[in-house]
N, C-alpha and C positions, 0 to 999 in steps of 0.2 A: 809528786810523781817524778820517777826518775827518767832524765831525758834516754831516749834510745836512737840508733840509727838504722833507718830504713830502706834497701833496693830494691829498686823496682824496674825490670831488665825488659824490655820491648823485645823479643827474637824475631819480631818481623819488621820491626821499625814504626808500628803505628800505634801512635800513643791510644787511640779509639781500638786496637785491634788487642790482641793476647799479651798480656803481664806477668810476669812471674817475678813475686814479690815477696819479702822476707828479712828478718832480724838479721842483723849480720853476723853474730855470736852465738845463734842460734839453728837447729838442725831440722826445723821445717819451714816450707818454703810453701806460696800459696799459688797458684795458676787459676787467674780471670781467663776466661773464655766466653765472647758471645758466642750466643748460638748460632747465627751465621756463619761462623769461624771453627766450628763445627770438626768440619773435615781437614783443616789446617791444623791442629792443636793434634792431628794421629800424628804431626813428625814431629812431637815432642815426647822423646821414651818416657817421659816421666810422669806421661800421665794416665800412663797404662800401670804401676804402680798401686800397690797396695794405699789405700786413703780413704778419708772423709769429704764428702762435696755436699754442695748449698745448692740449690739451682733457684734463681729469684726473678719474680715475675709479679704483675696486678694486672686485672684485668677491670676493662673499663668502670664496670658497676660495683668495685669494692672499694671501699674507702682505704683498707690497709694493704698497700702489698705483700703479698705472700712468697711462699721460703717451702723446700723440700729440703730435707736430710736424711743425709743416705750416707750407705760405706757401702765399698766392692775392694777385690780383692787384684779386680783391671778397672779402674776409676772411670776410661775410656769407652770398652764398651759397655761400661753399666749407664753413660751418658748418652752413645749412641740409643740404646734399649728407650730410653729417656725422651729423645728425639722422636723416635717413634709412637709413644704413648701419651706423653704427656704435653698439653697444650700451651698451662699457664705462663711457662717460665720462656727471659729472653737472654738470659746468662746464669754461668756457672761458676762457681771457686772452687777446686778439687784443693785439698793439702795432704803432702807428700811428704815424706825426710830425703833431705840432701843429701843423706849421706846415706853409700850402697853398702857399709857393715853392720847399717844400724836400721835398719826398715820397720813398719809399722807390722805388727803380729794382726789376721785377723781380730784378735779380742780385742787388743788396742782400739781400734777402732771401731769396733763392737760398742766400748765405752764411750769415746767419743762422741759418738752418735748420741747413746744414749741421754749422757749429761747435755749438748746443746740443744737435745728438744726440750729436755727437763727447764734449760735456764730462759731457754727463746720464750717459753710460753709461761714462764713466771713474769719475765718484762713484757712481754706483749706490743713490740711495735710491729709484728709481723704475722699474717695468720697462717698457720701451720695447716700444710695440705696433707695430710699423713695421718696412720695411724700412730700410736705409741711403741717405740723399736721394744725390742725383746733387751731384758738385762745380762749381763757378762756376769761371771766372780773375774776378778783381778787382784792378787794381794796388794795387801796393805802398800808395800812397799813402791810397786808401780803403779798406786793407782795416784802417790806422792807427783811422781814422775809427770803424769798423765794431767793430773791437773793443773801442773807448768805448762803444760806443751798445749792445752785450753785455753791457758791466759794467750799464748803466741799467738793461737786463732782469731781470739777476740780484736788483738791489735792488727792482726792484719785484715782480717773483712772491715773494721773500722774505717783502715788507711783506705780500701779500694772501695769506701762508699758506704759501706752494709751496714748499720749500726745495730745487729741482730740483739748483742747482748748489753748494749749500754742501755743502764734505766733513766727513765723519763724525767724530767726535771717535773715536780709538783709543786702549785703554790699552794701556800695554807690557806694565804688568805689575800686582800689587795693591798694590806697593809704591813707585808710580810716581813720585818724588820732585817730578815737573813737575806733577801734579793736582791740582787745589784740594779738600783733602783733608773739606773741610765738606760739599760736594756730593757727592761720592762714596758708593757704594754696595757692599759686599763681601758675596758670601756664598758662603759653603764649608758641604759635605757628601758623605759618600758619595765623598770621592776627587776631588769637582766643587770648580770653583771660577768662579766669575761676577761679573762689576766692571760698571756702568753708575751713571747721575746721571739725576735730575730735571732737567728744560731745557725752555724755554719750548711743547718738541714733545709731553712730557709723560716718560716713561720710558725712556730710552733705555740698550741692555744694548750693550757697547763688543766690536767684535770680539777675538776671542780667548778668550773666556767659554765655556767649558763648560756645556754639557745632559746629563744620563745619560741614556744609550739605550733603557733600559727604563721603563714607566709604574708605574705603583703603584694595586691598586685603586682609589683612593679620590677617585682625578683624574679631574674633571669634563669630560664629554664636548667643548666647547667648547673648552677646550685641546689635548687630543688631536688636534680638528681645526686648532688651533693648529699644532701640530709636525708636522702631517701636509703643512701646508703653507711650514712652514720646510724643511723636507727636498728638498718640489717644487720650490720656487721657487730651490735651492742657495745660501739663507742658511744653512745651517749644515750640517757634513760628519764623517760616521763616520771617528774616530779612535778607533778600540780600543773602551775597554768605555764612549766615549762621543761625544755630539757636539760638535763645536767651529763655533761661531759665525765664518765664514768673512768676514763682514762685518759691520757694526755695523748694531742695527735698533732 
């Protein structure tokens, strides 16, 4: 992978407060906003702005955090309207083009939309609150275009945290001869067996890993509701006298 360079511009000066962040070679640019900051991010014109936005949020009894996606034609107030209705979410990415000859065409992102729900929900690290957006036609030719300027996305929600479109690292097996075997993590009992690594997301347990099905005294209520919502959510699924991690979390 080829190295690339990244800015990430503070306009209020608070590294916790609003980002605008982007390729430097590149003609879209992405604006983190919490939601608290809300009303700060209307004195940035550009996020009023034809674009595509994320808004990301989990709410205590889910195991996955969840992700909206959306286009507007004002990114701003289609975020305020957002503010208004929607509960889950505690921050947004809107992405805009930098450049004022080259703006995104409603259909543009039209597509957009459509292809990051199509890819978010093929990887599956995030549970989609939405229905399935409506599809565009876009010729051949920009839809070339469009799915450069997808990759741009992907690296910068990446850079500011989101890993919406990276797929999950899976182990085959515990003896997986391809795994970098320093990072790795094995642990067997009771008939279980569970594989996962440390990674910059923090713990990650690799599908295919085994849960037992029954609790033990001595487990702390917080987990329980743990597993109560690996079960809801169909991260992980009754096989016999246990569960098996049906995706990587």
């Amino acid at each position: 992978m080829q190295g690339r360079t990244i800015q990430i511009y503070l306009p209020f000066g608070s590294p916790r407060g609003i980002k605008i962040a982007e390729i430097t070679n590149r003609t879209v640019q992405a604006i983190y906003i919490p939601r608290n900051l809300l009303d700060q991010a209307s004195e940035r014109i550009e996020v009023s702005n034809v674009g595509i936005y994320f808004l990301f949020g989990q709410a205590e009894e889910d195991a996955m955090p969840r992700v909206y996606i959306g286009e507007a034609e004002n990114c701003f107030d289609r975020l305020k309207q957002h503010n208004r209705e929607k509960e889950f979410w505690d921050s947004a990415v809107v992405f805009v083009t930098n450049n004022i000859q080259n703006q995104f065409t409603k259909t543009d992102v039209k597509f957009l939309e459509r292809l990051s729900f199509q890819k978010a929900m093929t990887v599956n690290r995030y549970k989609l609150s939405q229905t399935v957006p409506a599809n565009s036609f876009v010729p051949e030719w920009r839809q070339a275009d469009l799915l450069d300027i997808f990759e741009t996305l992907n690296i910068l929600l990446s850079t500011l945290g989101f890993r919406v479109f990276d797929e999950m690292r899976t182990a085959k097996s515990s003896i997986d001869p391809d795994l970098e075997k320093d990072n790795i993590f094995y642990c067997k009992g009771k008939g279980m067996e569970a594989t996962g690594e440390y990674s910059e997301e923090g713990f990650v347990v690799y599908k295919g890993s085994q849960m037992a099905a029954d609790t033990s005294r001595s487990i702390h209520n917080y987990l329980i509701t743990k597993r109560e919502s690996l079960v809801k959510d169909n991260i992980v699924e009754k096989k016999g006298a246990s569960f098996r991690f049906y995706q990587g979390l």
